[in-house]
TIFIGU-892531 format. One record per residue (C-alpha): x, y, z; residue in one letter. Coordinates in pm, whole numbers, plus 50000, padded with zeros to 5 digits. Each point is the difference from the previous one (the first is absolute). Layout:
+-------+-------+-------+------+
!     x !     y !     z ! code !
+-------+-------+-------+------+
!     X !     Y !     Z !    a !
...
+-------+-------+-------+------+
END
This chain:
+-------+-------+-------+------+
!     x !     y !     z ! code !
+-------+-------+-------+------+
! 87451 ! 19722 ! 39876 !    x !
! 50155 ! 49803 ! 50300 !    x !
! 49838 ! 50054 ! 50334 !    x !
! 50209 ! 50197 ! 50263 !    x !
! 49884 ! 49994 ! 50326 !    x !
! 50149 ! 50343 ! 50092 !    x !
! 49737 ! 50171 ! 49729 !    x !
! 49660 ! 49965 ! 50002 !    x !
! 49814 ! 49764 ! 49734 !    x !
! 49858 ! 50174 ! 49712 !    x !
! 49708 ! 49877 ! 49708 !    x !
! 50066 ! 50158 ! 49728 !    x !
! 49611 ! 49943 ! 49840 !    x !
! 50030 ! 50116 ! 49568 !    x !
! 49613 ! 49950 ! 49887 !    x !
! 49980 ! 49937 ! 49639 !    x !
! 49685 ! 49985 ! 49734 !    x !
! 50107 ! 49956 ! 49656 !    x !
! 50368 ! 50139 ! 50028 !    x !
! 50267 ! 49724 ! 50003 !    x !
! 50253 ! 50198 ! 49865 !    x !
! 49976 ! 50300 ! 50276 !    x !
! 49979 ! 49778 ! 50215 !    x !
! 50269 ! 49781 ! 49958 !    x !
! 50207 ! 50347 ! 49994 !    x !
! 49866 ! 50121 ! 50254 !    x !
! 50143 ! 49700 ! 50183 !    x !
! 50345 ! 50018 ! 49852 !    x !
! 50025 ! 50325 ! 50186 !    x !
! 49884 ! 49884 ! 50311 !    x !
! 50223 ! 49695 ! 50010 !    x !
! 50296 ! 50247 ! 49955 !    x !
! 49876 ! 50196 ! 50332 !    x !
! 50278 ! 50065 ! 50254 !    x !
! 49760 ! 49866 ! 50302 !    x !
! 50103 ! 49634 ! 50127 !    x !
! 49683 ! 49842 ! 50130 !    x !
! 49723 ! 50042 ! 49718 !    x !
! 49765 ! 49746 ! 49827 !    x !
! 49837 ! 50051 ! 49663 !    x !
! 49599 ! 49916 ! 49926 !    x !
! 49848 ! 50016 ! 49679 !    x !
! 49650 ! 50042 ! 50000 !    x !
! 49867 ! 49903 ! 49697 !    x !
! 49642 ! 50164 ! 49985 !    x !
! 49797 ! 49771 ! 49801 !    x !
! 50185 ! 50096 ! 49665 !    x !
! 49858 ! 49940 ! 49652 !    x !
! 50332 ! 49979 ! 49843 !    x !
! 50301 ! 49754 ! 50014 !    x !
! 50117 ! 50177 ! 50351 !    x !
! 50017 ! 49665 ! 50196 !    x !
! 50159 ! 49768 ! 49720 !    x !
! 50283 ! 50296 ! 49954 !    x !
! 50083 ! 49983 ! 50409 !    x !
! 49965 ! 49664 ! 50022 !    x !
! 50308 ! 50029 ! 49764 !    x !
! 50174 ! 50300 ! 50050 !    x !
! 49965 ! 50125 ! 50392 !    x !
! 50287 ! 49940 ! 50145 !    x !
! 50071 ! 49733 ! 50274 !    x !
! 49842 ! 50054 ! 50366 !    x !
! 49777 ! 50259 ! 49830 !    x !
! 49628 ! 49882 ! 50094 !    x !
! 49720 ! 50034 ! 49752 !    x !
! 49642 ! 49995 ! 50178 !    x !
! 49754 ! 49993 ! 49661 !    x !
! 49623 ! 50097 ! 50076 !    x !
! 49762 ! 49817 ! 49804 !    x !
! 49784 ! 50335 ! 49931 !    x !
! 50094 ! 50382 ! 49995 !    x !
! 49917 ! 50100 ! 50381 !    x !
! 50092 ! 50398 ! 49928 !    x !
! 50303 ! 50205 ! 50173 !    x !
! 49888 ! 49901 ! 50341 !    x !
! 49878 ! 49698 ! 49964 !    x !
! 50343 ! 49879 ! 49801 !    x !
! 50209 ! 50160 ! 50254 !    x !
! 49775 ! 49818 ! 50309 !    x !
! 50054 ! 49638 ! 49927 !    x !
! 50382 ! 50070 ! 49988 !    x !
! 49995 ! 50205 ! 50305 !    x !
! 49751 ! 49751 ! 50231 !    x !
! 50267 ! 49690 ! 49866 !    x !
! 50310 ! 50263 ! 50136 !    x !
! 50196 ! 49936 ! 50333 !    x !
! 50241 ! 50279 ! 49909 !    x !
! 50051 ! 50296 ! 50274 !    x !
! 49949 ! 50228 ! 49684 !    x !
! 49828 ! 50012 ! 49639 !    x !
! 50083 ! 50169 ! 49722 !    x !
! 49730 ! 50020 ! 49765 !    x !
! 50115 ! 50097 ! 49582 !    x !
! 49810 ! 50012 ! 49709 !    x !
! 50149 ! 49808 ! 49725 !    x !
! 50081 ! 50279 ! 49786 !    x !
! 50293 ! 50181 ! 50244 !    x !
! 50344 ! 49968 ! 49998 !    x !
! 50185 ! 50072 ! 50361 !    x !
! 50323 ! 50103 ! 50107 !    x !
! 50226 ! 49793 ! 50155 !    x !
! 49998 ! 50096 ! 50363 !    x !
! 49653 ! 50142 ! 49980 !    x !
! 49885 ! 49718 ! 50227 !    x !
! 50253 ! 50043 ! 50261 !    x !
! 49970 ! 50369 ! 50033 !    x !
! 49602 ! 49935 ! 50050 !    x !
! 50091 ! 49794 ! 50256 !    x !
! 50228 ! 50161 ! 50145 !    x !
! 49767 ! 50328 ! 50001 !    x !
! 49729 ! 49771 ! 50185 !    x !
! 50205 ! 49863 ! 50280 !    x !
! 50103 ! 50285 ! 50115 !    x !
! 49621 ! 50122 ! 50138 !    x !
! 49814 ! 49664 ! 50078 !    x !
! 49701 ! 50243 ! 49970 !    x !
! 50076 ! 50034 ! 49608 !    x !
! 49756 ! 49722 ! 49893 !    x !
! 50007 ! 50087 ! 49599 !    x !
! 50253 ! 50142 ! 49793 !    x !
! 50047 ! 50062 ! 49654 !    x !
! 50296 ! 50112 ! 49743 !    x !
! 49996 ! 50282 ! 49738 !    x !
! 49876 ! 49904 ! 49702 !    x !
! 50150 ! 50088 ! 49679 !    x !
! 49845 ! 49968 ! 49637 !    x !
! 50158 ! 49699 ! 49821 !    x !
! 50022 ! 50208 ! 49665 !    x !
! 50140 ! 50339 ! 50189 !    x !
! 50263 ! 49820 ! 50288 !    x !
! 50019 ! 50319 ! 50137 !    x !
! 49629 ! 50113 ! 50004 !    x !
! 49813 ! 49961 ! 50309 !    x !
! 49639 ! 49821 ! 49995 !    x !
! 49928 ! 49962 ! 50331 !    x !
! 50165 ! 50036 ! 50348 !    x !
! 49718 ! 49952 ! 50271 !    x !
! 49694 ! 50276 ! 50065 !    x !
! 49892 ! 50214 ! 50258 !    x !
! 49636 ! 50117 ! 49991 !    x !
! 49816 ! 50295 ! 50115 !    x !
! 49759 ! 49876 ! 50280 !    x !
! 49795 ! 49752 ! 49793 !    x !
! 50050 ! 50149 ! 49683 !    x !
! 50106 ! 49675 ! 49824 !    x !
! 50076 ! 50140 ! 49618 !    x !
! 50288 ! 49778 ! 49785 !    x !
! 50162 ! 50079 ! 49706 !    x !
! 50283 ! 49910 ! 49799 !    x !
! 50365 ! 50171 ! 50026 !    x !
! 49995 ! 50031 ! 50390 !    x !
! 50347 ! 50145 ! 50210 !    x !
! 50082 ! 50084 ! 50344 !    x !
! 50130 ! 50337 ! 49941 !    x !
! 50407 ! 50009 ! 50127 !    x !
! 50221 ! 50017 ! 50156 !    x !
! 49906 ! 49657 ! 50116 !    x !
! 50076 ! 49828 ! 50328 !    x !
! 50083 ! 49598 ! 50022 !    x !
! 49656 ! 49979 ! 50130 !    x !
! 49675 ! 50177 ! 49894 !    x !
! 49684 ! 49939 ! 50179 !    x !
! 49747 ! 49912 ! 49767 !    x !
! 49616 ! 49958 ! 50003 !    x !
! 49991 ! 49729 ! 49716 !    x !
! 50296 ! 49742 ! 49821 !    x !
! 49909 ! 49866 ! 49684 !    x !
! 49947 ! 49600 ! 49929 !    x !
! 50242 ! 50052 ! 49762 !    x !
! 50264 ! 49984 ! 50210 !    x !
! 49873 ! 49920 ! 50378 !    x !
! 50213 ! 49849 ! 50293 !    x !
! 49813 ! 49921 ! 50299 !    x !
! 50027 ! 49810 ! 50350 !    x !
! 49847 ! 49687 ! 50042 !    x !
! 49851 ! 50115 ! 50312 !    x !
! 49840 ! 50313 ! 49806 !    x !
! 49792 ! 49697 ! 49779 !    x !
! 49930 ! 49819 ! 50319 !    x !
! 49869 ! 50351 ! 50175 !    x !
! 49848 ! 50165 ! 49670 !    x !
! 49888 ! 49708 ! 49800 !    x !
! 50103 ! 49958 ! 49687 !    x !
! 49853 ! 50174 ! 49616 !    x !
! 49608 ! 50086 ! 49961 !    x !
! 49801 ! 49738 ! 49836 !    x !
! 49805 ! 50294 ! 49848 !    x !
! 50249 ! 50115 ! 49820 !    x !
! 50124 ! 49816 ! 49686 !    x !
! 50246 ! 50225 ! 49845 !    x !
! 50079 ! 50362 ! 50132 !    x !
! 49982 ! 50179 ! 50372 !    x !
! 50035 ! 49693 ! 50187 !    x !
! 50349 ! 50112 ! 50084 !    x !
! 49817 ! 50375 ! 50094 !    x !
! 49788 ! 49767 ! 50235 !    x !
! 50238 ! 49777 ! 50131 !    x !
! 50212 ! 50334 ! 50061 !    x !
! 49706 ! 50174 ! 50164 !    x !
! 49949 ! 49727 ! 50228 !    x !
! 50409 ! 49947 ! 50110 !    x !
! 49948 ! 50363 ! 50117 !    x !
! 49695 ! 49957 ! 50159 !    x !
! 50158 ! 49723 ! 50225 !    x !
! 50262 ! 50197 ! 50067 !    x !
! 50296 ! 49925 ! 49799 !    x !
! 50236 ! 50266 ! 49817 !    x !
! 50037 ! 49966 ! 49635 !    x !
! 50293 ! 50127 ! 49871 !    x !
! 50177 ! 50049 ! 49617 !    x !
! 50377 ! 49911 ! 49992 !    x !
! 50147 ! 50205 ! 49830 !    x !
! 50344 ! 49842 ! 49952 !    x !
! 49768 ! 49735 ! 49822 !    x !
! 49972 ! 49970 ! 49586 !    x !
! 49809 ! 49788 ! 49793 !    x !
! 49834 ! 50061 ! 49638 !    x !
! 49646 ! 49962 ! 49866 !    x !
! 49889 ! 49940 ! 49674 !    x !
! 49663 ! 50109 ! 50085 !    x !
! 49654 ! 49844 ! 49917 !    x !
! 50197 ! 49766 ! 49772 !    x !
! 49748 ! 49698 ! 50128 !    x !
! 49679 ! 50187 ! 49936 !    x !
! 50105 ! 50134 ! 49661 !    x !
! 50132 ! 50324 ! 50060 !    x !
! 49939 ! 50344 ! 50179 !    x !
! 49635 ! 50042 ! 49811 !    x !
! 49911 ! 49631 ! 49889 !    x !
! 49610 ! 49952 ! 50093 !    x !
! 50069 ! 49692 ! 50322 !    x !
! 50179 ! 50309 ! 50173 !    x !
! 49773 ! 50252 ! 49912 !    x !
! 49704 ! 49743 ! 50158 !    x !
! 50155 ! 49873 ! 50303 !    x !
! 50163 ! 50309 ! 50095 !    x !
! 49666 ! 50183 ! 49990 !    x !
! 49793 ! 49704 ! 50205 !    x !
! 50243 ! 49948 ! 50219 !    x !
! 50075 ! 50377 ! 50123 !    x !
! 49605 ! 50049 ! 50013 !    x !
! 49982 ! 49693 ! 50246 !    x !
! 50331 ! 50138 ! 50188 !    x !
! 49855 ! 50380 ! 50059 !    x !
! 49687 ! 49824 ! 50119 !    x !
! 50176 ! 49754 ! 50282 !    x !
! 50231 ! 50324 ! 50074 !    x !
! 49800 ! 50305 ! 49951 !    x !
! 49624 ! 50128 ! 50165 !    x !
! 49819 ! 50351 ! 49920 !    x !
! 50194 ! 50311 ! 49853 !    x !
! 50347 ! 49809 ! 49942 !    x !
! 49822 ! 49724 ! 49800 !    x !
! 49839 ! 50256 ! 49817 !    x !
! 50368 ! 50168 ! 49964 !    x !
! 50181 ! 49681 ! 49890 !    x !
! 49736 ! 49897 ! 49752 !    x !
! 50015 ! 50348 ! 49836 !    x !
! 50293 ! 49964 ! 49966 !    x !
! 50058 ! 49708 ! 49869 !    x !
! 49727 ! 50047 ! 49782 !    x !
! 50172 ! 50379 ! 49861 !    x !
! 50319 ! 49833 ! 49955 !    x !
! 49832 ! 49694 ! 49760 !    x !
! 49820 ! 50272 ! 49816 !    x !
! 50365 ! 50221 ! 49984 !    x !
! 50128 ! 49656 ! 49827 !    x !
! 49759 ! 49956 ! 49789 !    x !
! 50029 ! 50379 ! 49855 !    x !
! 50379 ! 49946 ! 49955 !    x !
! 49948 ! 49670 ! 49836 !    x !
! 49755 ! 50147 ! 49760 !    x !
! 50203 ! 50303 ! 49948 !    x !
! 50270 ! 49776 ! 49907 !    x !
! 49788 ! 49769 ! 49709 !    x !
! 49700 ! 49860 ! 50210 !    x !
! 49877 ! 49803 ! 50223 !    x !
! 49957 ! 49607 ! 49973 !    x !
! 49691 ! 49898 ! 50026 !    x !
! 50064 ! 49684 ! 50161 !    x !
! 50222 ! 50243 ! 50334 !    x !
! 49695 ! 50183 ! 50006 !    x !
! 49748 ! 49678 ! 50036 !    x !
! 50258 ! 49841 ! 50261 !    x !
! 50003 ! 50292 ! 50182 !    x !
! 49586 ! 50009 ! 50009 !    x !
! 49979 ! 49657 ! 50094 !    x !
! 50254 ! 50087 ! 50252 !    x !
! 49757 ! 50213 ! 50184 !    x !
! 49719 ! 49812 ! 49985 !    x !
! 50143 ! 49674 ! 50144 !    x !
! 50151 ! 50224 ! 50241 !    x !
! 49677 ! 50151 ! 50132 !    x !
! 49826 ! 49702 ! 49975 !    x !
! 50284 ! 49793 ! 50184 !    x !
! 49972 ! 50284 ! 50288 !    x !
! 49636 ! 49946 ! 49956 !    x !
! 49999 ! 49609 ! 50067 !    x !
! 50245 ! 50095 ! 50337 !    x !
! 49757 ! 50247 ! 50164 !    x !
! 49671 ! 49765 ! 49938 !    x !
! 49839 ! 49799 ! 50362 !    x !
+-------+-------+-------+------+
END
């Protein structure tokens, strides 16, 4: 973690709500990174748990901890460490990845080499399946802004692939790109505020990219309670209705929303095919909506 003046200065920002133990692995692996100018932050997001009194004890020296006295979401987390950061780069992880050891020098190295690459991100590999991809960037049809789980750039893969969206997961961006872009949307508390903040690096004309040299794993939605736990079910449903209105007018809203709502009601058919639905996803993902509508609602209003 020593500075070197011949590489650029990176923040290496790992939020964390409720996970001490990924997260304290998740910084083992950084602090074994290859790269020779990097500084570790600690968000701690307003945790409920013992997640302050455990890194007050166990993070390792020159290892910062920034604890939040309430739980600000994804982007707000991720903001207060980013406004406090001087570094020429951050790289944003959740606290529940692992990444290899020269994963931040190969991002970096990726990104120097166009100064017009303002965001890149690594492939992403499922913590429980090393060699299964979860993500590795996105490319969308016009404005046809659809997610889903198990996502691949199809090979044979260059160093570089041009992407449309990098997930918060694993995110490396310039500092000027937050001074340019601004940083996470307030609106959104958990979910598509990386699909914004992505949107919006495009739109000021940056190139995102997916190195794909770069590995890390996921264990994913281990902070909200797993894949089909109700918080995800409710904030990914508000927060993608408030995204496809800020992105979307006319016939592609209308697209995006049907399909988003076909692929909730395909889930919910496999779910109950496979012993039922739990009435508690079902009542998240209601109150999803409605906030959602009546959130867009509140934004359109004289």
């Amino acid at each position: 973690m020593s500075a070197n003046a011949n590489f650029p200065s990176v923040d290496v920002i790992i939020l964390n709500w409720n996970l001490p133990e990924d997260t304290l692995q998740c910084v083992s692996s950084v602090l074994q990174s290859d790269y020779p100018n990097y500084h570790v932050i600690v968000v701690d997001n307003g945790s409920t748990d013992d997640s302050c009194e455990r890194f007050a004890a166990e993070l390792p020296p020159g290892v910062e901890l920034l604890a939040l006295p309430t739980n600000l979401g994804f982007g707000g987390g991720n903001n207060a460490a980013i406004r406090a950061s001087l570094a020429d780069y951050t790289l944003l992880l959740n606290d529940d990845t692992i990444v290899a050891p020269d994963m931040i020098s190969e991002l970096i190295a990726v990104m120097r080499c166009d100064s017009a690459i303002g965001v890149a991100g690594p492939m992403i590999y499922y913590a429980d399946a090393p060699e299964s991809l979860w993500f590795a960037g996105m490319r969308f049809w016009k404005k046809l802004y659809i997610l889903q789980r198990g996502l691949h750039l199809r090979g044979p893969l260059q160093r570089v692939e041009y992407v449309d969206f990098v997930s918060g997961c694993g995110l490396c961006a310039r500092r000027t790109v937050w001074e340019q872009v601004g940083l996470f949307a307030p609106e959104f508390f958990m979910y598509y505020e990386d699909l914004d903040f992505s949107l919006r690096v495009k739109q000021a004309g940056f190139k995102l990219v997916t190195a794909t040299q770069c590995r890390m794993w996921h264990r994913v939605s281990a902070s909200t309670g797993g894949i089909e736990s109700p918080m995800k079910q409710y904030y990914q449903v508000k927060s993608s209705l408030i995204f496809y209105r800020k992105h979307t007018r006319g016939l592609w809203f209308v697209a995006n929303m049907t399909l988003r709502i076909g692929h909730a009601l395909w889930v919910t058919l496999q779910q109950t095919v496979k012993g039922g639905v739990r009435p508690a996803v079902a009542r998240k993902y209601v109150r999803g909506v409605y906030e959602a509508l009546r959130h867009a609602h509140a934004d359109t209003r004289p």
